[in-house]
C-alpha positions in Angstrom: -26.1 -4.8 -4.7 -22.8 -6.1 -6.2 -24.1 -10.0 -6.9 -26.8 -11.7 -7.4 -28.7 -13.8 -5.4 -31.7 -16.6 -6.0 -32.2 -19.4 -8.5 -35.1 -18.9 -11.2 -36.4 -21.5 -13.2 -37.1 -20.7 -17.1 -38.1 -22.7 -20.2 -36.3 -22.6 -23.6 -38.4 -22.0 -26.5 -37.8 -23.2 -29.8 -35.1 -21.3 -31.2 -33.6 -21.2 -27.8 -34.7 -18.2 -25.9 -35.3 -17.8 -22.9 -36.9 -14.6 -20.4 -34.2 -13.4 -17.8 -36.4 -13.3 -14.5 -37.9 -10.3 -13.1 -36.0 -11.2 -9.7 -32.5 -10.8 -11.4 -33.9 -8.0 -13.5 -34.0 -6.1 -10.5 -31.0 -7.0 -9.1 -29.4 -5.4 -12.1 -27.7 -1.4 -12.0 -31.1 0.7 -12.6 -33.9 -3.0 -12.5 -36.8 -2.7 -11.8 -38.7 -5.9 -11.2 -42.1 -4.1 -12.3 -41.1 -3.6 -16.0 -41.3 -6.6 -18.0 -38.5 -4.8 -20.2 -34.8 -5.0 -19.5 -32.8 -1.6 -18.0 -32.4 0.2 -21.3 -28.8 -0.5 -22.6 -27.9 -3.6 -20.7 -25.4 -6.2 -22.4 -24.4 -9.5 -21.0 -21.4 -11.6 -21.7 -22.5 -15.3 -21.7 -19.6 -18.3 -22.1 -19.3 -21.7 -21.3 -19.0 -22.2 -17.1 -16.0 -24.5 -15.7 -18.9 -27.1 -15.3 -21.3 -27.9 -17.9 -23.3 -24.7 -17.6 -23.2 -21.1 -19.2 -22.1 -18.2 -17.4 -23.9 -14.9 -17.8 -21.9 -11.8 -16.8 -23.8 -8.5 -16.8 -20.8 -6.1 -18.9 -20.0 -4.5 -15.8 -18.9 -7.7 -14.2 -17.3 -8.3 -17.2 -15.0 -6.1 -17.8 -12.7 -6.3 -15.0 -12.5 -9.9 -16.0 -11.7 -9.5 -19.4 -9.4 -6.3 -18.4 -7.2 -9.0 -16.3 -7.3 -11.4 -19.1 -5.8 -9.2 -21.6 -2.8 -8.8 -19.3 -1.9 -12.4 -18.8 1.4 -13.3 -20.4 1.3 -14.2 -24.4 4.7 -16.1 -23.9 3.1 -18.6 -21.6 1.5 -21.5 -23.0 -0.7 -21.4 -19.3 -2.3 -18.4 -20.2 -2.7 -19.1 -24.2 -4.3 -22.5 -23.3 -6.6 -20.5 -20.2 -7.8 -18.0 -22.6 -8.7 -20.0 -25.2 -10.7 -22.4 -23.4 -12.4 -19.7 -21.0 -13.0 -17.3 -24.2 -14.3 -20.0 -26.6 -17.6 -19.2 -27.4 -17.8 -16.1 -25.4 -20.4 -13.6 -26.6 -22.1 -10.5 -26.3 -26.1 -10.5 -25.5 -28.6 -7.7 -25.3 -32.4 -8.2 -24.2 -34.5 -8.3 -27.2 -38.0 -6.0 -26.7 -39.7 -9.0 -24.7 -36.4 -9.2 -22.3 -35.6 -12.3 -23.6 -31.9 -13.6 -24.3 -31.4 -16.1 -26.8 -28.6 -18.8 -26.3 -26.4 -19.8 -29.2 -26.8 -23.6 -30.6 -23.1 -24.0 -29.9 -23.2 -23.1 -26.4 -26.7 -24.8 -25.7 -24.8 -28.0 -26.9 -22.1 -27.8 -24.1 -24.3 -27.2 -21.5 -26.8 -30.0 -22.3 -29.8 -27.5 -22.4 -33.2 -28.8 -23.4 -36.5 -27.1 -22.4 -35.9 -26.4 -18.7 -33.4 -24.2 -17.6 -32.4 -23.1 -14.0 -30.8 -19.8 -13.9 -29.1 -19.9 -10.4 -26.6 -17.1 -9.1 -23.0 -17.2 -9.1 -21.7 -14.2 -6.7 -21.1 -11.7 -10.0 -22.3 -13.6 -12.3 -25.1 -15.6 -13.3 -25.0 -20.0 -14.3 -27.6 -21.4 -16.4 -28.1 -25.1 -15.8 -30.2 -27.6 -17.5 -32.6 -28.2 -15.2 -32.1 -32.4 -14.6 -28.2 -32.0 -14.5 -28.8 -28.7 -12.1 -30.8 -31.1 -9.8 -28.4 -34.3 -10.1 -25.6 -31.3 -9.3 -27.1 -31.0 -5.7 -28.1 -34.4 -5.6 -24.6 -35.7 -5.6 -23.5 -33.5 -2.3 -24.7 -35.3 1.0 -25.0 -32.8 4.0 -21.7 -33.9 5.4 -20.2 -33.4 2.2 -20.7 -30.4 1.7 -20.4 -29.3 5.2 -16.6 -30.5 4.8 -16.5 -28.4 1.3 -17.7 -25.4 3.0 -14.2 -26.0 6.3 -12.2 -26.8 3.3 -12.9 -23.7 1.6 -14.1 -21.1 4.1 -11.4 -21.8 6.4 -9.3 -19.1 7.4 -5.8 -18.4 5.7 -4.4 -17.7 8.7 -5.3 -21.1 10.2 -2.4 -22.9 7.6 
């Protein structure tokens, strides 16, 4: 598979760690749902999302990101200003021997993250939601509403 798909609820514990769900576990190169451990080796990048959510890139998803990234123009103030703000408080996460990933204070204050989480799928990439704002998220789109998102952005670029 080369995404994720699904939406898993989790719960925060008190130093703010959470278990990465056996259904994205085995969506992972070389999961297996059945093991309650992580594939051996896997790394995550997790940041702060355009909304206020975390992102959670496996490292291969990664990469290519960061890759294109490094190439943007120094001289531009654009790019500066992008890669500052989409890099701040990036960081590097591997499983610890229960599977569970622990969020940094800093980044569990942007998102607004108490005890209930929603980890929810994001194409390549994975968001992690608190679980109130998640549900006022979807709350806020009526069915027509987002029926119109979906011509707006599905539409075909040959239809302009």
């Amino acid at each position: 598979m080369t995404g994720f798909l699904g939406e898993y609820e989790s719960k925060l514990d008190a130093k703010g760690r959470f278990l990465f769900p056996a259904g994205f576990r085995k969506q992972l190169p070389g999961g297996d749902a059945s093991s309650e451990k992580q594939p051996a080796g896997v790394q995550f990048v997790m940041n702060r999302g355009f909304e206020k959510c975390l992102t959670l890139f496996p490292m291969h998803a990664w990469k290519p990101i960061f890759d294109r990234i490094t190439q943007l123009n120094d001289f531009d103030p654009k790019a500066r200003a992008f890669r500052r703000y989409f890099l701040n408080g990036a960081i590097t996460l591997e499983p610890d021997s229960a599977g569970r990933l622990l969020i940094p204070k800093n980044l569990m204050e942007y998102a607004g993250l108490e005890k209930q989480i929603v980890l929810a799928s994001a194409v390549n990439k994975i968001e992690i939601w608190d679980k109130n704002q998640y549900q006022q998220f979807f709350e806020s789109y009526s069915p027509e509403t987002f029926s119109e998102l979906a011509s707006q952005v599905m539409k075909d670029n040959n239809e302009e």
